[in-house]
N, C-alpha and C positions, 0 to 999 in steps of 0.2 A: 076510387072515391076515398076522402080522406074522414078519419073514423070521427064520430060525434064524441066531442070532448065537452067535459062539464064545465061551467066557467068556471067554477071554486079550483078549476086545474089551470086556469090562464093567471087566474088571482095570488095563486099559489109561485107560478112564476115569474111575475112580477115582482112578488115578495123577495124572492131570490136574489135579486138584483139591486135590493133598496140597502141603504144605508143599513139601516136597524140590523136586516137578517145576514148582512157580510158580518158584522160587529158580533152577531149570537155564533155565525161559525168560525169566526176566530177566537172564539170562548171555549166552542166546542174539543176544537184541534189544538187546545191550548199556548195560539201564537199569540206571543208578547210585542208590544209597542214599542220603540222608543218616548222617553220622558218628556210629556209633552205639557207646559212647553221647557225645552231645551232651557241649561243654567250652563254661563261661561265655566269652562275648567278653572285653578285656582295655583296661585303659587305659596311660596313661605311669606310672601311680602303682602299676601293680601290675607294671610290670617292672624289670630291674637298672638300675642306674646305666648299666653301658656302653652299653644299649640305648637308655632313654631319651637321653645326651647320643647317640648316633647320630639321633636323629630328630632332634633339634635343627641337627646337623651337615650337615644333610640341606636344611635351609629349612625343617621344617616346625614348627606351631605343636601340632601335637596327633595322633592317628591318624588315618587314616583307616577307612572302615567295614570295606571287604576285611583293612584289615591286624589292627584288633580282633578280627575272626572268625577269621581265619587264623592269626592266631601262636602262640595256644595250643596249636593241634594242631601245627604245627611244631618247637615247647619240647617237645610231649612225645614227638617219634619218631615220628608214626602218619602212615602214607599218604595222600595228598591230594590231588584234583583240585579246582581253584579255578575258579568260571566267573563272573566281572565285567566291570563294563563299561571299555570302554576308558577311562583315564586315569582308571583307579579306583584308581591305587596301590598297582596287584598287583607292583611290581616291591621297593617297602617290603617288602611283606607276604612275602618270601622271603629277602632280602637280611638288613632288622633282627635275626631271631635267628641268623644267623651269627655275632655279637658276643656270646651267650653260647656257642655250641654248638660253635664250633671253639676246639681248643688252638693257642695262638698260639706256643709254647714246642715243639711237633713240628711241624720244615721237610720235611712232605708235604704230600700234593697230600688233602684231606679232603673237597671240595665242586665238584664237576661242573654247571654252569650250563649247559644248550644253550639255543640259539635260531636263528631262519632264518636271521636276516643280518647282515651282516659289522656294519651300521650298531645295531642292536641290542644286539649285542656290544656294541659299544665305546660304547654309551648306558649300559648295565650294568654295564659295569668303572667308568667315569667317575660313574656313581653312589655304588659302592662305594668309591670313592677318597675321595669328598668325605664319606660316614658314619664312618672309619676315622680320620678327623682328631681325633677323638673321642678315641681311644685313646692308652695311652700310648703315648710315638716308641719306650722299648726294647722293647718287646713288644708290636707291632705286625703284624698279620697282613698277606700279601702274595696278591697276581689275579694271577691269568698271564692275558693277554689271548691267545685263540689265532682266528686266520682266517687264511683265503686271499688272495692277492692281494697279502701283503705277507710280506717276507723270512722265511725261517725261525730266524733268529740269533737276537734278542731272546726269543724265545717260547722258546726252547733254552731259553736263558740262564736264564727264568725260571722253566721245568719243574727243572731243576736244582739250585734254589736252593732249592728249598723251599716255591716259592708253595700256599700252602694252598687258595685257589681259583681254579679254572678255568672260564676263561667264553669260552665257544668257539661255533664253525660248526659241524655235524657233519664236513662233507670234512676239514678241516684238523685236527680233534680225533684223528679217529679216523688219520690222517695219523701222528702222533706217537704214538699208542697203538701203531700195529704197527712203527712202529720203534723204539720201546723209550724215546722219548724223556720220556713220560709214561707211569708205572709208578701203575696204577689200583688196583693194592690194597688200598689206605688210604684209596680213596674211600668216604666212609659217608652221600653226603647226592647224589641225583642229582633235577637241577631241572631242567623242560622248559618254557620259556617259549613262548608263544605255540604252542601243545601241539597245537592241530590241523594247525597247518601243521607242526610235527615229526612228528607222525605219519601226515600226508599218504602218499601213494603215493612222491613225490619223493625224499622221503628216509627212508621206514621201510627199506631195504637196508642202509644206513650206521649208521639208529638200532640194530637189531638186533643189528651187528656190533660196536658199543660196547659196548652189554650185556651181550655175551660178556666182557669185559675187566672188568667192576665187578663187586664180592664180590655175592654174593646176599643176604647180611642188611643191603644199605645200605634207608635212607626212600627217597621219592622222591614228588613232588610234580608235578604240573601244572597251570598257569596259563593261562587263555586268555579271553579276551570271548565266542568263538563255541564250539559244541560238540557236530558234528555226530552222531548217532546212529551212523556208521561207526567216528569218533575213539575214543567211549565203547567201543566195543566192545571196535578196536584195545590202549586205555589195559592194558587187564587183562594184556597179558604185558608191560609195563615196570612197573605196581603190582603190591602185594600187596595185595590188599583192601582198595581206598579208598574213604574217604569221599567223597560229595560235595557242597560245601559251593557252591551256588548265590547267589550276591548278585542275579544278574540272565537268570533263565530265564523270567523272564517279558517282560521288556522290557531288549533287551538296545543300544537304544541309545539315547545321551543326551538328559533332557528338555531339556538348554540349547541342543540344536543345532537350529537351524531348518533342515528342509530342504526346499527347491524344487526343480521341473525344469522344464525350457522344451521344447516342440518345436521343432525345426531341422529344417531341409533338410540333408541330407548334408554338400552342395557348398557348406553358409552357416556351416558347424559355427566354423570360424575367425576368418569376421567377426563370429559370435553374440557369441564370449568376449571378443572385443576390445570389443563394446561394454557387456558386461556390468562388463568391469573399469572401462571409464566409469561407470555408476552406478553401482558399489556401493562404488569407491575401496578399499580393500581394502588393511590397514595392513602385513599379510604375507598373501602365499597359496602352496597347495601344488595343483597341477596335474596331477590322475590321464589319462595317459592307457594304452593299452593293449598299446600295440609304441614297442620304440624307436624304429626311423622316426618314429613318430607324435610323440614326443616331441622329437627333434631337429628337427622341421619346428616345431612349436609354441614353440619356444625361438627359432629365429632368427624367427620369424612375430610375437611378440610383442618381441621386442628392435627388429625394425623400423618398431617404432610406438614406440619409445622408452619401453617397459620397463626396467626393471631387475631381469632375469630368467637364469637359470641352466637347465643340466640334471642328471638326474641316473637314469641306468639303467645296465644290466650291460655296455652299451659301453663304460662309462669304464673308468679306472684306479680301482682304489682310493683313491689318493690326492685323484683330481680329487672323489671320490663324496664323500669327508670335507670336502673343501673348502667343497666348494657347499650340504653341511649345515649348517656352523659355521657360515659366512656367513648362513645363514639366521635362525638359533639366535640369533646374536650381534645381528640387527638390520642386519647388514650388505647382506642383499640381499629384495629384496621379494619377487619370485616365483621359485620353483621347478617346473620341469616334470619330471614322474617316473614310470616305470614302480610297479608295486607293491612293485617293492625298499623304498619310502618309506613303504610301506600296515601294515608291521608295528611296533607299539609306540614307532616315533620322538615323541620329545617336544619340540615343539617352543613356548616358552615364550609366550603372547599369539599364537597365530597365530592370524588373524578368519576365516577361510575355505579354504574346500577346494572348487575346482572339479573334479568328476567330469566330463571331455570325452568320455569312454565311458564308455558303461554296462559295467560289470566284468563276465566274463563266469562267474565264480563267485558265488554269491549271497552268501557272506559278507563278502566286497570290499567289500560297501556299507559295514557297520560298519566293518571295519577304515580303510578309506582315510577314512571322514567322522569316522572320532574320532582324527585328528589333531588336531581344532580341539575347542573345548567340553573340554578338560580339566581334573581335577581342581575343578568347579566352576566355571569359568570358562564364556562365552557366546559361541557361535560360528554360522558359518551355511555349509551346506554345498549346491551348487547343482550340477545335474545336467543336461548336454544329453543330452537324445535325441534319437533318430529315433523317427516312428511306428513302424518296424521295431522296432525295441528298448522299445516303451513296456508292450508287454504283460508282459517280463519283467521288468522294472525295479518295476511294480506288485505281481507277485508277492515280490519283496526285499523291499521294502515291507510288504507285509502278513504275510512271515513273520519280518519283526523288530520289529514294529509300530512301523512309523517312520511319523508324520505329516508325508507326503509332498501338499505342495500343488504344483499347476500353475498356475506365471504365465506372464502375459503379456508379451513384449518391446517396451515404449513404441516409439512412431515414431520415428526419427530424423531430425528437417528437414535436417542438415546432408548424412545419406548419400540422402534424396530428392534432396536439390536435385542430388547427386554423379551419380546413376541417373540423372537427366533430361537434364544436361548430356554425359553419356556417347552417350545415346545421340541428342540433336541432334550431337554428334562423328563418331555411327557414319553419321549422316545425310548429314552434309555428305563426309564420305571415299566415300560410295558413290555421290555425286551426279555426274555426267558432265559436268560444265563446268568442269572445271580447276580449280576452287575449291583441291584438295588444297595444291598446292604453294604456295598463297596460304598456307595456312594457318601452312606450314615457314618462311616469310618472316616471319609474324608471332614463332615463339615468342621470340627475342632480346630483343624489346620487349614480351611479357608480362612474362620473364624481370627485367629491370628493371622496370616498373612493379610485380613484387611485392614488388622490392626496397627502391624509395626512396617508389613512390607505391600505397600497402595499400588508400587508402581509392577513388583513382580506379578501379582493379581491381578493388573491392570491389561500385563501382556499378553499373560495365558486366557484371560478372557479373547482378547481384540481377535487372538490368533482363531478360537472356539467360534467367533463369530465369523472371522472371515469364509471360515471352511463350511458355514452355515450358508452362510451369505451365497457361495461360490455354486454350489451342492443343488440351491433353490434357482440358480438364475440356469443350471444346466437340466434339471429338472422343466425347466420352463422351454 
């Protein structure tokens, strides 16, 4: 017999079924729409003059795809979260219609840019610098650059004056918001770059408390490569009903990036990279690792083989963190080793690789940190030590960005065999009981020289020391 159900329970499922209560659980699970309704993509020929010479200003030859799909709904006012791949020129696709959409003739503050980091920032501002060249010099729009770490005087100076865009850290934004130095009510355009880590745990307290300060009828758009189900959800109390316009939810990281990983030993993880920058030569690279220690050790570890290598995490100064980026940028220095401070939207011009020395311990990390390299078209190769320990979650990255992830092999090396060999007929002869040791302290002066004047006598009496090594172990065996 089938049990007595209450009708408020057939009512109930009913409801389930209807319009309205699909619409509350897709609120609930935080799934996004497409923009409804749909607005044609867009070329240089169907935007203004100002806009198009801004993309010219810019370096570029034409749009890119993010920025044809996105700028239309940016022209017209409508809420927006952007979800493409790194170095899809999402940063165009937000920036270019500023150049029709703010008055350059009202000295407020009209357009709010956030993003994680200081280095971001000032990627952002320095973008918009060089599309504004475009413009004319009398009527000219002005960025207030706002972050931490560096003095408060200039960023005054330039809240004050009128700068119509603000492109900021949240600490230091909101810094200036409650001290009245930036007066937010004439902000009408709020942009959250790199939108999942804005609205991470980290800094949604900070994000929240800006929001309080901006009118409620501004737009507001968010941009990001990755776009976790929790973000989606979060997104709904900084939007008003956005679209979502996906370039890359299906594969969200780049075909041109090859990427590998090697198993390592823990305790070899250092000699691994060192010999990996012997093969692959590597014209510039960027070097994930996961703790600062970990990167100051792999900074003097590779300068000691005579790299030409930097660092760059939240130990430094500001200043040094800019340094060691331009440098990079400019062609000035080859490698960088870097916490994730370096994993968000830096653009760094022909860089061929990105070594991951740990595996990130966020799954989105993988995208972000490996699309450094492989931008806007360009071909890159992003290469991954693990441990066994870490190989099972490194696969699941993998298979939830669908990134074709192969595992190689590390060739032999003759020169660190013959090194292992000689080591250890060294560690032989030191533990031998016939005085030999101090034989040996008599010899080093006259190694010392013969490596100096005579390379190749040195070179025979080694080969021979190792053959007989060599011969010793394979009869041993």
């Amino acid at each position: 017999m089938a049990p007595d159900i209450p009708q408020s329970a057939y009512v109930e499922q009913i409801d389930l079924t209807s319009d309205a209560q699909k619409e509350r659980r897709r609120d609930e699970v935080g799934e996004l729409r497409e923009p409804d309704p749909p607005l044609e993509e867009v070329t240089t020929d169907d935007l203004s003059g100002q806009i198009e010479q801004a993309v010219h200003a810019a370096g570029w030859t034409d749009l890119m795809d993010v920025q044809r799909k996105a700028i239309p709904y940016v022209l017209e006012g409508r809420d927006l979260i952007v979800q493409s791949q790194t170095g899809s020129g999402k940063t165009g696709a937000f920036l270019l219609p500023l150049f029709d959409l703010i008055n350059p003739e009202k000295k407020e503050q009209q357009v709010l840019i956030l993003t994680p980091t200081r280095e971001l920032a000032r990627q952002i501002h320095e973008e918009f610098e060089r599309m504004k060249i475009a413009t004319p010099r009398t009527n000219r729009m002005e960025a207030a650059l706002v972050y931490g770490g560096v003095g408060y005087g200039s960023q005054i100076d330039a809240l004050e004056s009128g700068a119509q865009v603000v492109v900021g850290t949240p600490g230091r934004t909101l810094d200036h918001l409650e001290s009245r130095n930036f007066i937010a009510d004439t902000v009408q355009m709020l942009v959250l770059d790199e939108a999942d880590e804005m609205l991470s745990m980290g800094f949604y307290p900070d994000m929240k408390d800006i929001v309080d300060f901006l009118p409620e009828d501004r737009v507001s758009y968010m941009y990001s490569a990755t776009m976790p189900p929790k973000v989606r959800t979060v997104a709904r109390e900084f939007l008003d009903d956005p679209g979502f316009l996906s370039l890359s939810s299906d594969k969200v990281s780049v075909e041109e990036n090859e990427y590998r990983y090697y198993l390592v030993n823990p305790m070899e993880k250092d000699r691994v990279l060192a010999r990996l920058m012997e093969l692959e030569e590597p014209e510039s690279a960027l070097i994930f690792a996961n703790t600062k220690r970990e990167v100051s050790y792999l900074s003097k570890f590779l300068s000691n083989k005579g790299y030409d290598v930097d660092e760059m995490s939240g130990d430094l100064s500001q200043r040094d963190r800019e340094e060691a980026l331009d440098r990079l940028r400019e062609g000035d220095l080859r490698l960088l080793v870097a916490t994730d401070v370096a994993a968000r939207g830096i653009d760094v011009s022909d860089l061929s690789h990105v070594f991951i020395y740990d595996v990130p311990q966020d799954h989105e990390y993988i995208i972000h940190r490996s699309g450094r390299t492989a931008r806007a078209g360009e071909e890159g190769t992003t290469i991954v030590l693990s441990t066994h320990e870490d190989e099972f979650e490194l696969k699941r990255m993998a298979n939830t960005y669908d990134i074709d992830l192969e595992r190689a092999e590390l060739p032999e090396d003759p020169h660190q065999t013959a090194t292992e060999l000689l080591e250890e007929r060294h560690d032989e002869i030191q533990r031998s009981p016939d005085g030999i040791e101090q034989d040996v302290q008599d010899f080093v002066p006259l190694v010392q020289e013969l490596s100096e004047e005579r390379p190749e006598l040195l070179a025979s009496l080694v080969t021979k020391v190792y053959a007989q090594a060599k011969q010793e172990e394979e009869d041993a065996a």
